[in-house]
C-alpha positions as CSV (number, residue, x, y, z in Angstrom):
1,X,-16.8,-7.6,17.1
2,X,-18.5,-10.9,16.4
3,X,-16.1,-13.7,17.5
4,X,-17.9,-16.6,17.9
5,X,-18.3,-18.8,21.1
6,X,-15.0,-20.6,21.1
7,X,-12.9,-17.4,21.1
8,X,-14.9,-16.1,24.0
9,X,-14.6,-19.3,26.1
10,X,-12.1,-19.4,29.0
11,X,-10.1,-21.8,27.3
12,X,-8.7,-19.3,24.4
13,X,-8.0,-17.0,27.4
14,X,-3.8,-17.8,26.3
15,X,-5.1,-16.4,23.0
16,X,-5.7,-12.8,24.3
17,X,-3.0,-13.1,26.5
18,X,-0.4,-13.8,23.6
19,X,-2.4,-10.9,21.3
20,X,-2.4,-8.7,24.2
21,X,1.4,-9.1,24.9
22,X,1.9,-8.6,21.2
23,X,0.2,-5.4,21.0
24,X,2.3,-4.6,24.1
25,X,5.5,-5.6,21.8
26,X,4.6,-3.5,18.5
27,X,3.6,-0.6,20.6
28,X,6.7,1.2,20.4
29,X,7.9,0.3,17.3
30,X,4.4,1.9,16.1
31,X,5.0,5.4,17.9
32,X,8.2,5.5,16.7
33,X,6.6,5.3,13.1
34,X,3.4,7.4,13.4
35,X,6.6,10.0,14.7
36,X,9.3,9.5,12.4
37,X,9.4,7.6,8.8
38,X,5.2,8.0,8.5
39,X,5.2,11.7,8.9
40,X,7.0,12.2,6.3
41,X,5.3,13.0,2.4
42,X,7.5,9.7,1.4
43,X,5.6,7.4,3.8
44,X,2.3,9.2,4.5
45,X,0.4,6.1,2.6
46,X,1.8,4.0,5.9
47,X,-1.1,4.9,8.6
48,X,-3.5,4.5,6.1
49,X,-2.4,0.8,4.8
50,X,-2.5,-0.1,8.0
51,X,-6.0,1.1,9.0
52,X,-7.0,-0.5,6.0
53,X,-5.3,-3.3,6.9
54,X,-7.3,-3.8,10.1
55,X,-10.2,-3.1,8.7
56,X,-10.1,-5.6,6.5
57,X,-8.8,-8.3,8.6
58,X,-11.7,-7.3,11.5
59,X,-14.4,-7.7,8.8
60,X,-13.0,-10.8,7.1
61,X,-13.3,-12.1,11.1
62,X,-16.4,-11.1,11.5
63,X,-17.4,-12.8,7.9
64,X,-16.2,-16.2,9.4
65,X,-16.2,-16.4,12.6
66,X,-19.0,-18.3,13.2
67,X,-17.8,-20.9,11.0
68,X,-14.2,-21.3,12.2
69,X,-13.7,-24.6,13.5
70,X,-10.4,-24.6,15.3
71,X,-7.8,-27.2,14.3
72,X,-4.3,-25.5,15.5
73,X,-1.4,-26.2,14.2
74,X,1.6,-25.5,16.4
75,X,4.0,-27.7,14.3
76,X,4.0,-24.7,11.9
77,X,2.7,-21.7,14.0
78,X,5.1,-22.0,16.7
79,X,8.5,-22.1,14.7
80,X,7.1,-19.2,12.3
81,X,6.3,-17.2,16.1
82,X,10.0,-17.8,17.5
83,X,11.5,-17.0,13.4
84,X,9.1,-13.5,13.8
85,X,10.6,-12.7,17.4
86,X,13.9,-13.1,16.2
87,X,13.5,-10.8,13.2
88,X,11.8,-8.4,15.2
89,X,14.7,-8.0,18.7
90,X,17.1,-7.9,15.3
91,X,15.3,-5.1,13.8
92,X,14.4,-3.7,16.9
93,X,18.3,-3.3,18.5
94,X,19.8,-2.2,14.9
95,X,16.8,-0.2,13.8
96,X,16.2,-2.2,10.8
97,X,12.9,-1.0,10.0
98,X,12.2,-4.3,7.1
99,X,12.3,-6.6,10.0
100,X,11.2,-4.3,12.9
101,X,7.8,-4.2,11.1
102,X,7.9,-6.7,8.7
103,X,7.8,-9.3,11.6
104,X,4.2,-8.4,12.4
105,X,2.7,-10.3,9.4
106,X,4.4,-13.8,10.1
107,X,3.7,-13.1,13.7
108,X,0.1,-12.7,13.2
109,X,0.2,-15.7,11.1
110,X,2.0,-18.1,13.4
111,X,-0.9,-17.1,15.9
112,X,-3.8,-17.5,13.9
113,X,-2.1,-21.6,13.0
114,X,-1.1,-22.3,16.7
115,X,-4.8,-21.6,17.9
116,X,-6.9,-22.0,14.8
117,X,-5.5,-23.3,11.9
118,X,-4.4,-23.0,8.4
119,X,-8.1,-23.3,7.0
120,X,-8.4,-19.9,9.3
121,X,-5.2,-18.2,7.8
122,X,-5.9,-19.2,4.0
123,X,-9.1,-17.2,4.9
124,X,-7.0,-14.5,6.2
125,X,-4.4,-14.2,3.9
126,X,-5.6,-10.9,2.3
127,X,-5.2,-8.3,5.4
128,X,-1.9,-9.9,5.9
129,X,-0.6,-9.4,2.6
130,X,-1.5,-6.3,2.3
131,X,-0.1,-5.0,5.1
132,X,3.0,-6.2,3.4
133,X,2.7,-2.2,1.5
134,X,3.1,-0.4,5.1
135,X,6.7,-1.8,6.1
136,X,9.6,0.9,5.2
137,X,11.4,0.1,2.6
138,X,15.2,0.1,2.6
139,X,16.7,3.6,1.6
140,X,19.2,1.5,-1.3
141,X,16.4,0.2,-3.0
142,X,14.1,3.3,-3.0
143,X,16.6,5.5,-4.2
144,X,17.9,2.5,-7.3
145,X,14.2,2.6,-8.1
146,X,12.9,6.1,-7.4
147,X,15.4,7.8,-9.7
148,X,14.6,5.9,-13.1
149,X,10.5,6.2,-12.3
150,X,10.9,10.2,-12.0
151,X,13.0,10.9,-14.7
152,X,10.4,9.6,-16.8
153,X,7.5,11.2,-15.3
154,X,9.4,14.3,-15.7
155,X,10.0,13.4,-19.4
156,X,6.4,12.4,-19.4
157,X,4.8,15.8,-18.1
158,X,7.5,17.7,-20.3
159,X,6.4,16.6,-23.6
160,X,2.5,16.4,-22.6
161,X,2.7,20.0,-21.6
162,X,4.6,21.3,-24.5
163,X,2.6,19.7,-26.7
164,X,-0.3,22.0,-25.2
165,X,1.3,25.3,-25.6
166,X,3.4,25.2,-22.5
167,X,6.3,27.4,-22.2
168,X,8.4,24.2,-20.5
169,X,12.0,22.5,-20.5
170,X,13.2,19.7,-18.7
171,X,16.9,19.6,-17.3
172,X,17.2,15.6,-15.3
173,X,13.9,15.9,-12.9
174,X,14.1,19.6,-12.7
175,X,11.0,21.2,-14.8
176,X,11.4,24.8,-15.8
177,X,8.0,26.5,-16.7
178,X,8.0,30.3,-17.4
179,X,9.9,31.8,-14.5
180,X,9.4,28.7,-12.2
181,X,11.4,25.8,-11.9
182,X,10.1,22.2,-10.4
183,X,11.7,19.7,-8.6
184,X,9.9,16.1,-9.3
185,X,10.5,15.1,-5.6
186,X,10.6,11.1,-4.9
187,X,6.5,12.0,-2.7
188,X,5.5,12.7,-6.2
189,X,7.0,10.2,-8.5
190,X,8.9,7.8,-6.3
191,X,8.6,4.0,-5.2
192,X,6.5,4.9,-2.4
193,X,4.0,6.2,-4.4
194,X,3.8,3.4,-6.9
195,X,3.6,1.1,-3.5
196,X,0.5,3.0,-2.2
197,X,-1.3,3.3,-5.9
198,X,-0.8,-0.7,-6.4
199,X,-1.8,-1.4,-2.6
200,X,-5.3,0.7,-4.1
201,X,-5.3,-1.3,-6.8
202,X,-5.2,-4.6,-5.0
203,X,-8.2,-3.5,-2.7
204,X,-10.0,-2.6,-5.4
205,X,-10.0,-6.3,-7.2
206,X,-10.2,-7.4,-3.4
207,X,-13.4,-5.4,-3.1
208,X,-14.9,-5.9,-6.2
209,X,-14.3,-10.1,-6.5
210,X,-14.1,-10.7,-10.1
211,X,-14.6,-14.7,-10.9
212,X,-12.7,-13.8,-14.2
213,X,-8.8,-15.0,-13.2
214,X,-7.4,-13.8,-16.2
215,X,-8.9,-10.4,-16.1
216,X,-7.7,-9.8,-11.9
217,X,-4.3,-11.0,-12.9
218,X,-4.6,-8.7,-16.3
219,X,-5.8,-5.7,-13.8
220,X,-3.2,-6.3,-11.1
221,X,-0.3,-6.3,-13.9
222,X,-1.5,-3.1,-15.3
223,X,-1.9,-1.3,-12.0
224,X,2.1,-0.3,-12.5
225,X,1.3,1.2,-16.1
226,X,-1.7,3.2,-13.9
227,X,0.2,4.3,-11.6
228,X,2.8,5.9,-13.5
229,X,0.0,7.4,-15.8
230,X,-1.8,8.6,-12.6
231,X,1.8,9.8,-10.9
232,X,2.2,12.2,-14.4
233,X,-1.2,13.5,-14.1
234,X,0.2,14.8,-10.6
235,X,3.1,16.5,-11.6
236,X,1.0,18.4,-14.5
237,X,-1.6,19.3,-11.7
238,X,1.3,20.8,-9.9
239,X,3.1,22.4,-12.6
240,X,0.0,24.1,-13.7
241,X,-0.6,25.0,-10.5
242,X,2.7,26.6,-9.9
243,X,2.3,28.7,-13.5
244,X,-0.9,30.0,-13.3
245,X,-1.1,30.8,-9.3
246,X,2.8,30.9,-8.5
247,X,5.4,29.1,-6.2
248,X,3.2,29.5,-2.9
249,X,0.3,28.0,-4.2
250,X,2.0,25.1,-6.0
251,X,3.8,24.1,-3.0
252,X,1.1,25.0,-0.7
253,X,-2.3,24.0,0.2
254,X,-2.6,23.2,-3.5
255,X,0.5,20.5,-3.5
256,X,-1.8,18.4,-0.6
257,X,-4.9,18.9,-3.7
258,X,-2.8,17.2,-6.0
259,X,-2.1,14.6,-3.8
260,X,-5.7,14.1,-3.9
261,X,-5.7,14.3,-7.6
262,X,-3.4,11.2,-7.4
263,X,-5.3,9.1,-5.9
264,X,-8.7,10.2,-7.5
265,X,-6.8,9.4,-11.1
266,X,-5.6,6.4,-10.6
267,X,-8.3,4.9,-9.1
268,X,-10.8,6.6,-12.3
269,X,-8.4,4.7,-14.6
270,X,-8.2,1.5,-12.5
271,X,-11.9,1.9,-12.9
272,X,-12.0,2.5,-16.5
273,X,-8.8,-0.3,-17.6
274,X,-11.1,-2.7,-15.2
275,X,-14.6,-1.5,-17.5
276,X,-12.9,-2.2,-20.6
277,X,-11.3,-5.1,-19.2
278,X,-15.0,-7.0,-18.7
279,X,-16.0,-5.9,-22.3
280,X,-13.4,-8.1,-23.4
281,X,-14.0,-10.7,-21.2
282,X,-17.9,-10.7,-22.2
283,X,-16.7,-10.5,-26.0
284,X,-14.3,-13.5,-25.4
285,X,-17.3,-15.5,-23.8
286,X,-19.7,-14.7,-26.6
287,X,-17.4,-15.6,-29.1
């Protein structure tokens, strides 16, 4: 890892000192994650935001860390620090999971201003927003949102599939095709999935670094609308799955396929909406 001279001196010795005792901090709030919540089909998209996460924020270092030219600012770092230690012994004692890991992000941030700087965290601010999609969610909101998004898949894959031929009726989120009947669970059409699809969506216009600010903010809005599209292609995978090669498969190896299948769709049609997206833009500057 390229850090530059000035992070390697003695002098920022306090700096790995404070990230080391953090680490130390976080440790067991992270076990108890990569154990509980995260292992389940709900939050699998958690250990993988996060490696993202650090990815990106060790190659954004890398991209700048010759050029950093400290200028801390404790008058903002250090309140934000003591504000993230609070949330975090709150969360921590009453196993409030929002602020347990939510504090991480204004921690980090406080650090990077009391050694380096805001011109450092504006630099930053990507990794640290997008770790924003692996905090837990609280139960109340994923269920007020959940239900609404997979009744309408369900009503989406319903009429799609009957309009091919399909033998299929729809009672609430319950699918019934031939002798099989499908529960559209909240892994496959819930909040949590909408949070991981739009967290892809994000690094892709992240990665790709249109100059166009209409068109990122056009893409962004319309990763929702993809994800939904891409959550109903899911539920079809499966329920084609489940009628052709019965229960086992469809809830089997094959259900982790279509979890692939997910992803894989909604990042084709992020891809295309994006493609059709720069015609217009072109069109717009010809004209």
């Amino acid at each position: 890892m390229r850090l530059g001279a000035h992070a390697l001196s003695f002098g920022w010795a306090p700096f790995w000192i404070v990230l080391a005792g953090m680490a130390a901090m976080y440790g067991p709030s992270f076990h108890d994650l990569f154990n509980g919540i995260w292992s389940t089909d709900e939050n699998a998209h958690g250990p993988i935001v996060l490696a993202v996460a650090l990815w990106l924020l060790y190659t954004k270092w890398n991209g700048i860390a010759d050029e950093i030219q400290p200028a801390p600012a404790p008058v903002l770092g250090w309140p934000l620090l003591v504000a993230s230690l609070l949330f975090y012994i709150l969360g921590r004692s009453q196993d409030i999971l929002i602020f347990e890991i939510g504090s991480l992000i204004p921690m980090i941030a406080g650090l990077i201003l009391v050694f380096f700087g805001r011109a450092t965290l504006l630099r930053l601010w990507f990794p640290l927003f997008f770790m924003l999609f692996m905090i837990p969610l609280p139960g109340i909101l994923v269920d007020a949102v959940t239900q609404p998004m997979k009744m309408g898949v369900s009503w989406a894959a319903e009429h799609l599939l009957y309009a091919l031929g399909y033998p299929i009726a729809r009672t609430g989120v319950i699918l019934v095709i031939g002798q099989y009947q499908l529960l559209v669970a909240d892994a496959c059409a819930g909040l949590h999935s909408l949070f991981t699809l739009e967290a892809l969506g994000l690094l892709y216009l992240n990665l790709v670094r249109h100059d166009s600010f209409a068109r990122n903010v056009t893409l962004a809005i319309l990763i929702v609308p993809i994800s939904f599209c891409a959550n109903v292609i899911r539920v079809i995978v499966l329920t084609l799955i489940t009628y052709h090669f019965g229960d086992e498969a469809g809830q089997g190896f094959l259900h982790g396929f279509a979890g692939m299948v997910l992803f894989i769709s909604a990042l084709i049609l992020i891809i295309g909406v994006d493609s059709m997206l720069r015609f217009g833009v072109r069109k717009a500057d010809a004209a």
